[in-house]
C-alpha positions as CSV (number, residue, x, y, z in Angstrom):
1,X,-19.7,-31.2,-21.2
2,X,-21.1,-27.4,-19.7
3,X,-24.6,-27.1,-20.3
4,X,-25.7,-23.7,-20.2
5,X,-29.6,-22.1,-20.5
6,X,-28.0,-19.7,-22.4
7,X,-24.4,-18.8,-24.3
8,X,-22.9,-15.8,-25.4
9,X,-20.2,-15.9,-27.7
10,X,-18.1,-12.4,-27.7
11,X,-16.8,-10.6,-24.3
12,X,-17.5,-7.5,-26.1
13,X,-20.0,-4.2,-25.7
14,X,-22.6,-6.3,-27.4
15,X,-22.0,-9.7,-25.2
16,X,-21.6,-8.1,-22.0
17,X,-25.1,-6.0,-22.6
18,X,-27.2,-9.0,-23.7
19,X,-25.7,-11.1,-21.0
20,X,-26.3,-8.6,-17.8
21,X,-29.8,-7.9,-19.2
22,X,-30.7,-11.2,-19.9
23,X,-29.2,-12.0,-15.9
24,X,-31.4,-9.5,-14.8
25,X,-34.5,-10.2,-16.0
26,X,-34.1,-14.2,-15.3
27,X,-32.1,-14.3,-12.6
28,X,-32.5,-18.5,-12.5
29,X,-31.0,-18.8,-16.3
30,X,-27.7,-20.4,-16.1
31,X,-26.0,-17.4,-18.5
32,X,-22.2,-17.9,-19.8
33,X,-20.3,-15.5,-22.3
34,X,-17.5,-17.2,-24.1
35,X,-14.4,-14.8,-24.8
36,X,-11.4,-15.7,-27.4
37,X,-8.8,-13.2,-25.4
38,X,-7.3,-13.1,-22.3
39,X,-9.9,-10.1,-21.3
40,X,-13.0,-8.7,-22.8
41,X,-14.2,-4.8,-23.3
42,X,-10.7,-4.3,-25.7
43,X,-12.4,-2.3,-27.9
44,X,-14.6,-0.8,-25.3
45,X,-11.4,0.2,-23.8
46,X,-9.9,1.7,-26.5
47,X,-13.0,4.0,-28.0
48,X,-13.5,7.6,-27.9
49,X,-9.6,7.9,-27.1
50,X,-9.9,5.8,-24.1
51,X,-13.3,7.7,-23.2
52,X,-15.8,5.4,-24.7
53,X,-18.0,7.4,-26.6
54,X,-21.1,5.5,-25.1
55,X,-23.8,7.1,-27.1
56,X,-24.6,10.1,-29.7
57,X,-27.2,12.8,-28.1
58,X,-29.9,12.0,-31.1
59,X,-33.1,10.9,-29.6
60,X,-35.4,10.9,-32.8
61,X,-35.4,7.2,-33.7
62,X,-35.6,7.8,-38.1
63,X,-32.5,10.6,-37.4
64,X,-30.5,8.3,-35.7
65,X,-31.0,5.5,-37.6
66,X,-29.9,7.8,-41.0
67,X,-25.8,8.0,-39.0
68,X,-26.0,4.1,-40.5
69,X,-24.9,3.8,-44.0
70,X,-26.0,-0.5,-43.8
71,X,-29.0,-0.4,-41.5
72,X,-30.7,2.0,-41.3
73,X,-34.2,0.8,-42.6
74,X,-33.2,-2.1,-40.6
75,X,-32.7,-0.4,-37.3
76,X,-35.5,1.9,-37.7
77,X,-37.6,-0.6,-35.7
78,X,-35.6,-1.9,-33.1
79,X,-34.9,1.9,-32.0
80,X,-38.2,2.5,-31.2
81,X,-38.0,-0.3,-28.5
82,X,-34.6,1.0,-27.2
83,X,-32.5,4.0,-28.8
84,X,-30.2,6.9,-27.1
85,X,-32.1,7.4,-23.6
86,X,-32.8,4.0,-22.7
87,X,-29.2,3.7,-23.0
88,X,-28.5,6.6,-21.1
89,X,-31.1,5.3,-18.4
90,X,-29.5,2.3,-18.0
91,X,-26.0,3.6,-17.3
92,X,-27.4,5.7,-14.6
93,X,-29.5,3.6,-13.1
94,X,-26.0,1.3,-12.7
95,X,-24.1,4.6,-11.6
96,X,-22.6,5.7,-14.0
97,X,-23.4,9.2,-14.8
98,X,-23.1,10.7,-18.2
99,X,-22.6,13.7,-20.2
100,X,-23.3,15.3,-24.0
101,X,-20.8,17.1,-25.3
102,X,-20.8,19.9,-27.6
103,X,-20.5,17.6,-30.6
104,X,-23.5,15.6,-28.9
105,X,-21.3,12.8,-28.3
106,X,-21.8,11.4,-24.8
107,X,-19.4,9.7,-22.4
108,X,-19.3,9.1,-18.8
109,X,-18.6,12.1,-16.3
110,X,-15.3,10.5,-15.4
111,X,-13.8,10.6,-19.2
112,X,-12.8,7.5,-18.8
113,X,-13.7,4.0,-20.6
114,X,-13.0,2.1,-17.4
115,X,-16.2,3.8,-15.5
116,X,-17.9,0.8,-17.9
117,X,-15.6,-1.9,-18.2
118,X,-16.3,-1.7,-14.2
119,X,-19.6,-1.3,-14.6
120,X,-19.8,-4.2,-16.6
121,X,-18.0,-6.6,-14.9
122,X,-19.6,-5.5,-11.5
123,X,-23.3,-6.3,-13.0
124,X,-22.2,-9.3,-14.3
125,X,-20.5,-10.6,-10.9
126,X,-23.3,-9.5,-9.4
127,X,-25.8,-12.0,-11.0
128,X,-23.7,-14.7,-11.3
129,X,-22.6,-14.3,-15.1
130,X,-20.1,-16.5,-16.1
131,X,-17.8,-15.0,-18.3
132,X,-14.8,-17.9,-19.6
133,X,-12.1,-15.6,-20.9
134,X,-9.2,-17.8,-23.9
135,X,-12.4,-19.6,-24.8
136,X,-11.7,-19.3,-28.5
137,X,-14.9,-20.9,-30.4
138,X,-14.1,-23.6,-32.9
139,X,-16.9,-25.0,-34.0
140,X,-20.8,-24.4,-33.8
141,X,-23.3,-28.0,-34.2
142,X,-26.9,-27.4,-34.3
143,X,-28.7,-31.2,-32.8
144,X,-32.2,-31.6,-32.5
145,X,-32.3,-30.6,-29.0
146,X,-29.7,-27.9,-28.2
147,X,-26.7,-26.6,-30.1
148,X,-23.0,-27.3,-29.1
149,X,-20.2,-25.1,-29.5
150,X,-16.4,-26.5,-29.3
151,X,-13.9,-24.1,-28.2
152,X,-10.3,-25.1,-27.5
153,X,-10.5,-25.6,-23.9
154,X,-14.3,-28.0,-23.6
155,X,-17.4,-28.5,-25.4
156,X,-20.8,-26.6,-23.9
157,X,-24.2,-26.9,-24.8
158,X,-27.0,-24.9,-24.4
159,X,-30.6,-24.4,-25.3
160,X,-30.2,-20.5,-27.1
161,X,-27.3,-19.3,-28.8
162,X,-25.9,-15.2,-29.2
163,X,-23.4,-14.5,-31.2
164,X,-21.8,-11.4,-30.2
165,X,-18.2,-11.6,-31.9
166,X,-18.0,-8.3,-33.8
167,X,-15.8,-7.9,-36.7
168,X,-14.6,-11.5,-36.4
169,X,-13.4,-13.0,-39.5
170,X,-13.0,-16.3,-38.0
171,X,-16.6,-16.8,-36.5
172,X,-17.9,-15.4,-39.9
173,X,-17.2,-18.4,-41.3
174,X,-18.4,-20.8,-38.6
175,X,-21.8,-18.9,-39.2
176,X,-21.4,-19.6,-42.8
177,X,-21.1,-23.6,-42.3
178,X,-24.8,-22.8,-40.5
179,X,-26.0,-21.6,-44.0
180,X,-25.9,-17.9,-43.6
181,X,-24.4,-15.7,-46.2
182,X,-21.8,-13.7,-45.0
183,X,-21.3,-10.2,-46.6
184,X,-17.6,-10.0,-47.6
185,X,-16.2,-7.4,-45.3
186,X,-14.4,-4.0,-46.2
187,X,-13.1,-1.0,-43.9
188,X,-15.7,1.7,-43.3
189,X,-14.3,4.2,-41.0
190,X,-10.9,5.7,-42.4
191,X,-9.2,8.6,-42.9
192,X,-7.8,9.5,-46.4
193,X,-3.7,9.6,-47.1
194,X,-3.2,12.7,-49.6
195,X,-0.1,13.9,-50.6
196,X,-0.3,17.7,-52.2
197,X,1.9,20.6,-52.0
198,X,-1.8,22.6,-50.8
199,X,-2.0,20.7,-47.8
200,X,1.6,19.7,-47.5
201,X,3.0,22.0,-44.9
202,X,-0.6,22.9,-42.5
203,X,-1.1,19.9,-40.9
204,X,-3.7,20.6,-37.6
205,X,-5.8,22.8,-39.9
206,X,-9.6,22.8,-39.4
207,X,-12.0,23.6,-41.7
208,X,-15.8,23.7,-40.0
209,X,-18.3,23.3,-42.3
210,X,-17.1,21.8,-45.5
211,X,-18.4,19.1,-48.5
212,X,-16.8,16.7,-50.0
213,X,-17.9,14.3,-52.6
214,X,-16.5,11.4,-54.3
215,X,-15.7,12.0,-58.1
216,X,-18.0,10.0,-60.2
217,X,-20.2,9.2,-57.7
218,X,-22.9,10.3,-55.9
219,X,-21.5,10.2,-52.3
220,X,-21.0,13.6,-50.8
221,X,-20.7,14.4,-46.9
222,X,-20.4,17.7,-45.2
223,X,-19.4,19.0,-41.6
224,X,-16.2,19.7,-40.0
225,X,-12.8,18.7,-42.3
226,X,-9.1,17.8,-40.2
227,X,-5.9,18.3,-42.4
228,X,-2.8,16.1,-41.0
229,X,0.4,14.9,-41.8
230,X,-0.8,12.1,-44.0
231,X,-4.2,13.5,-45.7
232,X,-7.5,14.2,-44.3
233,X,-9.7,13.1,-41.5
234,X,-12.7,14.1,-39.0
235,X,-16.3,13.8,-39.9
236,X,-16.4,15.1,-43.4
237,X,-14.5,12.5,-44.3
238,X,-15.0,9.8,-41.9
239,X,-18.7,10.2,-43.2
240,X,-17.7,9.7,-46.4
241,X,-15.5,7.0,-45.7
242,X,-18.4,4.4,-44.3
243,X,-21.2,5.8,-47.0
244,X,-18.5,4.8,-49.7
245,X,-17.0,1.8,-47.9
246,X,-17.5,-0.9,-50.7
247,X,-17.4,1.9,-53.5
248,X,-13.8,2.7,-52.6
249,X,-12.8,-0.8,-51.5
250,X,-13.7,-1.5,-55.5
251,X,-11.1,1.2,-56.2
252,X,-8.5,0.0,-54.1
253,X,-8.3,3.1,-52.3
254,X,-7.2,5.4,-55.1
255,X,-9.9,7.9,-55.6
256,X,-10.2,11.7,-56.2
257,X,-12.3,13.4,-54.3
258,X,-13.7,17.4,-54.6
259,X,-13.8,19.7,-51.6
260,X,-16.0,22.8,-51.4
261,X,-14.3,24.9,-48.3
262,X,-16.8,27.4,-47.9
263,X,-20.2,25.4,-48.9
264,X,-21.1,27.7,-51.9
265,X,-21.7,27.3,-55.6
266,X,-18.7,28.1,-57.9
267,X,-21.4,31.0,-59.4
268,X,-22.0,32.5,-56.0
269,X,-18.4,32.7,-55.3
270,X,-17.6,34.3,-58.3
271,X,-19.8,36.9,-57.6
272,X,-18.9,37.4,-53.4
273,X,-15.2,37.7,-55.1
274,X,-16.2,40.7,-57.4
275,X,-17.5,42.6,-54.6
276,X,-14.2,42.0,-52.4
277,X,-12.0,43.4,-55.4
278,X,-14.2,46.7,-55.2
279,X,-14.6,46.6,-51.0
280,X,-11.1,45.6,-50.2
281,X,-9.1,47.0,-53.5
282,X,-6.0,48.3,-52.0
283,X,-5.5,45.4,-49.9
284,X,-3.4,42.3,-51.2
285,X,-5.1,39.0,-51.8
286,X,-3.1,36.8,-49.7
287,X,-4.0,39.0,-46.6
288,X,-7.3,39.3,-46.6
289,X,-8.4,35.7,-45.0
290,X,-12.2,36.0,-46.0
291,X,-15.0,33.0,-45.3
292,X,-13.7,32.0,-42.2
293,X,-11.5,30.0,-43.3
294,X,-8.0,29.7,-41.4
295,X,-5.3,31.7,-42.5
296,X,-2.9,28.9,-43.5
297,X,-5.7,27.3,-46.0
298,X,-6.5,30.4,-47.7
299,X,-2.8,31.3,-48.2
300,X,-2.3,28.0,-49.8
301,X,-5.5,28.4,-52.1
302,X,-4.0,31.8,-52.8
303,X,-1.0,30.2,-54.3
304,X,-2.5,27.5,-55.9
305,X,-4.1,30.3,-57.7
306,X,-0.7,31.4,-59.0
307,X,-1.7,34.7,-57.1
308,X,1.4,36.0,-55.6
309,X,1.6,37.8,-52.0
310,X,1.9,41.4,-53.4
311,X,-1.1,41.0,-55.5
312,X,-3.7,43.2,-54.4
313,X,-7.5,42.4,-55.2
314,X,-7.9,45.2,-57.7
315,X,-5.2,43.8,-59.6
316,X,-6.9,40.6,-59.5
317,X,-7.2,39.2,-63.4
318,X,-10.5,37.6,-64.6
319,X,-8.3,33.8,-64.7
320,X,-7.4,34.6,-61.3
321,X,-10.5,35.1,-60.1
322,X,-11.9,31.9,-61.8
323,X,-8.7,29.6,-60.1
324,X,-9.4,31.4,-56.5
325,X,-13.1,30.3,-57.4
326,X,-12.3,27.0,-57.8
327,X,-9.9,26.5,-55.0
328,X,-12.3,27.6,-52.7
329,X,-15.5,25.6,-54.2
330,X,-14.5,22.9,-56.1
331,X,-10.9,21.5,-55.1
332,X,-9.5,18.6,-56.2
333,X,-7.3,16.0,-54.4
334,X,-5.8,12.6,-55.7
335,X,-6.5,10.2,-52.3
336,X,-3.8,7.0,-52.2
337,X,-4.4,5.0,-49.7
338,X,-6.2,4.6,-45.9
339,X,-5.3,5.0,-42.4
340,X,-7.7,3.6,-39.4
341,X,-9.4,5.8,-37.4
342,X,-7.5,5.8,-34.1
343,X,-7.4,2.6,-32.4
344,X,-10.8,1.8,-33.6
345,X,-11.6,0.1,-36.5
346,X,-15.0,-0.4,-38.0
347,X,-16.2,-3.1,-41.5
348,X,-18.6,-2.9,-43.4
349,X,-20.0,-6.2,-43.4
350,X,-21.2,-9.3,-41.8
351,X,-24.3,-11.2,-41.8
352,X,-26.8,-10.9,-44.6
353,X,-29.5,-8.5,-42.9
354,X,-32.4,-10.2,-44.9
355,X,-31.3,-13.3,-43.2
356,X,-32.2,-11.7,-39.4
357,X,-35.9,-11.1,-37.8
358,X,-35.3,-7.7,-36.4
359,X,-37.7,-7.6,-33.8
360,X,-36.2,-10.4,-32.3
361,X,-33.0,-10.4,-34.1
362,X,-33.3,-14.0,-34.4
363,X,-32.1,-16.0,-37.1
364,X,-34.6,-16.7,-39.9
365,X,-32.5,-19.5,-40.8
366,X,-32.2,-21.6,-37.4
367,X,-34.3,-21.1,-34.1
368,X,-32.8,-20.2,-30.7
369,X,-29.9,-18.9,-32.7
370,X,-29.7,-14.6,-32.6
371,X,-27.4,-11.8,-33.3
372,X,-26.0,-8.9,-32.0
373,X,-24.0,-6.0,-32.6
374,X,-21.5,-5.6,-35.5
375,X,-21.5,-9.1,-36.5
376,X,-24.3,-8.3,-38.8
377,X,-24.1,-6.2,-41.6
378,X,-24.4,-3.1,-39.9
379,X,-22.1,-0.2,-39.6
380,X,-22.2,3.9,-38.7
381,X,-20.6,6.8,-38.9
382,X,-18.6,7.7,-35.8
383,X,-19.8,9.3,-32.8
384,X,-21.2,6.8,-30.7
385,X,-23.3,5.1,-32.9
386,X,-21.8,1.9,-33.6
387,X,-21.9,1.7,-30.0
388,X,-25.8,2.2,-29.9
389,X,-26.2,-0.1,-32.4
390,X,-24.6,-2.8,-29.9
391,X,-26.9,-1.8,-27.3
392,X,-29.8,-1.6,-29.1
393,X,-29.5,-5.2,-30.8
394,X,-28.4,-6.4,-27.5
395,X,-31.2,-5.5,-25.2
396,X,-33.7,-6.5,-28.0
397,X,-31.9,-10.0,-27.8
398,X,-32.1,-10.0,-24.4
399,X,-35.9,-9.7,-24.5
400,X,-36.3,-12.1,-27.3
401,X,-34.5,-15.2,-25.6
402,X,-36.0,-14.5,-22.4
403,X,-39.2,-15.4,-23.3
């Protein structure tokens, strides 16, 4: 048997964080992370395109904690004790240096994921963190005095117990042996597959500033919309995608959704149109690319407007008018089907959050026995934030079994 002060069960962001922190501030507490692969940091690895997206540049705790479509009441606390520059503090005070980009995303000068893999592994070498990697956890038993947890390799014990597992389908329902309820978990951050003859043949098309709502619903997002070869993608809809995570698992992912390219009402654009036939009347339709949109979207809304290339905007019927109106404000698209967001892949759900003290992130259930990161019912948009969540929960955890 290995008797540990304290275990950590997950070799991810969330593990690694608690574990260093907790090392550092009790540098005598026998600390060991238990890891199912072969290696830890995979998804660390993997995020931001291989940049780790470390952190989003929003440093008003209630803003920040509105990017989480489960969580955000919950995290609005635990962000005032450690939110976006703590974190960035604590990567520089470990050497690595960091940057915001335009998007306010932040990663680490050297665009590169393995700046903190390093970093992680170096701070936990250096205190003496024991980190048993193909340590796949079996079974958790609570005794009187200490809880044990089985893996496949020995049995360890320890006083205080994290679990740090992320999306982890297997260790959800060890936890739900303890007693905890376990919220059944969906995707949350996908793209949408859409096959129409609009978008068909423009794939690499942006769009800046557009809104998109979920038909008979009250979901909506806006920002910054990504046509490709299977549907659409970036913000707009990745936005939409973990707001409406349960709401569109219910549909099994056949949906219709309504785009408004240029953010106006239908009435406002009806009007802006009847001053283009007048200001650009001897001018055809199809090329006169007006809102800033990019020319190979507007020619397609053209046409879906049964307005043909040699129709000039004086010759522009009242029917036309209205279909260019609604292209442009109100467009509809049949969605069939998901694709994950790059490598990464976020749920929405985990443990019941009314079931978790979140200034300690302790069970309410069993003592000595706390959460972090996305093995709770808590999920964000993209953009760093998941990630913040992971350090947030962690240091707090850190703290809490510490004391």
């Amino acid at each position: 048997m290995n008797h540990k002060d304290i275990i950590i069960i997950g070799g991810g962001a969330a593990g690694f964080f608690a574990a260093i922190n907790i090392a550092e501030q009790h540098p005598t507490l026998k600390v060991a992370v238990l890891e199912r692969g072969k290696e830890g940091l995979q998804k660390v690895k993997v995020s931001g395109g291989g940049r780790c997206n470390v952190t989003h540049a929003e440093f008003i705790p209630k803003e920040l904690a509105q990017n989480y479509p489960r969580g955000e009441k919950e995290l609005l606390g635990p962000f005032h004790q450690f939110m976006t520059g703590d974190t960035i503090e604590w990567f520089e005070k470990r050497g690595v240096a960091l940057k915001i980009e335009d998007d306010r995303r932040i990663f680490p000068v050297t665009n590169s994921s393995q700046t903190i893999i390093d970093c992680f592994l170096g701070e936990a070498k250096k205190y003496g963190t024991e980190i048993f990697y193909n340590h796949s956890v079996t079974a958790i038993i609570k005794t009187e005095l200490n809880w044990q947890i089985y893996t496949a390799k020995q049995r360890f014990t320890c006083k205080k117990l994290v679990i740090a597992t992320g999306s982890n389908p297997k260790m959800w329902q060890i936890i739900a042996k303890l007693g905890h309820t376990v919220i059944e978990p969906v995707p949350s951050l996908f793209t949408f597959n859409i096959k129409d003859k609009r978008i068909k043949d423009i794939p690499g098309v942006v769009v800046q500033n557009v809104e998109v709502k979920l038909l008979d619903s009250n979901f909506e997002s806006q920002g910054p919309l990504l046509i490709t070869h299977w549907g659409m993608s970036a913000p707009a809809i990745l936005k939409l995608s973990a707001f409406a995570a349960i709401a569109l698992a219910k549909r099994n992912y056949k949906f219709q959704i309504q785009v408004n390219f240029i953010r106006q009402p239908y009435s406002d654009c009806i009007a802006m149109l009847k001053l283009f036939k007048q200001e650009f009347a001897k001018k055809t339709v199809m090329n006169s690319v007006l809102f800033e949109l990019p020319r190979r979207l507007w020619v397609q809304l053209v046409e879906a407007s049964e307005i043909d290339e040699t129709t000039r905007w004086a010759e522009l019927t009242r029917p036309q008018t209205e279909a260019l109106a609604l292209q442009l404000t109100q467009a509809v698209f049949n969605v069939d089907g998901k694709s994950t967001f790059k490598e990464e892949f976020v749920t929405a759900g985990g443990i019941d959050l009314k079931e978790i003290n979140f200034k300690t992130f302790e069970s309410k259930l069993h003592a000595n026995l706390y959460f972090a990161g996305e093995v709770i019912n808590v999920d964000a948009v993209t953009g760093g934030f998941n990630f913040q969540n992971a350090w947030t929960s962690a240091f707090i955890v850190s703290k809490s079994v510490s004391e």
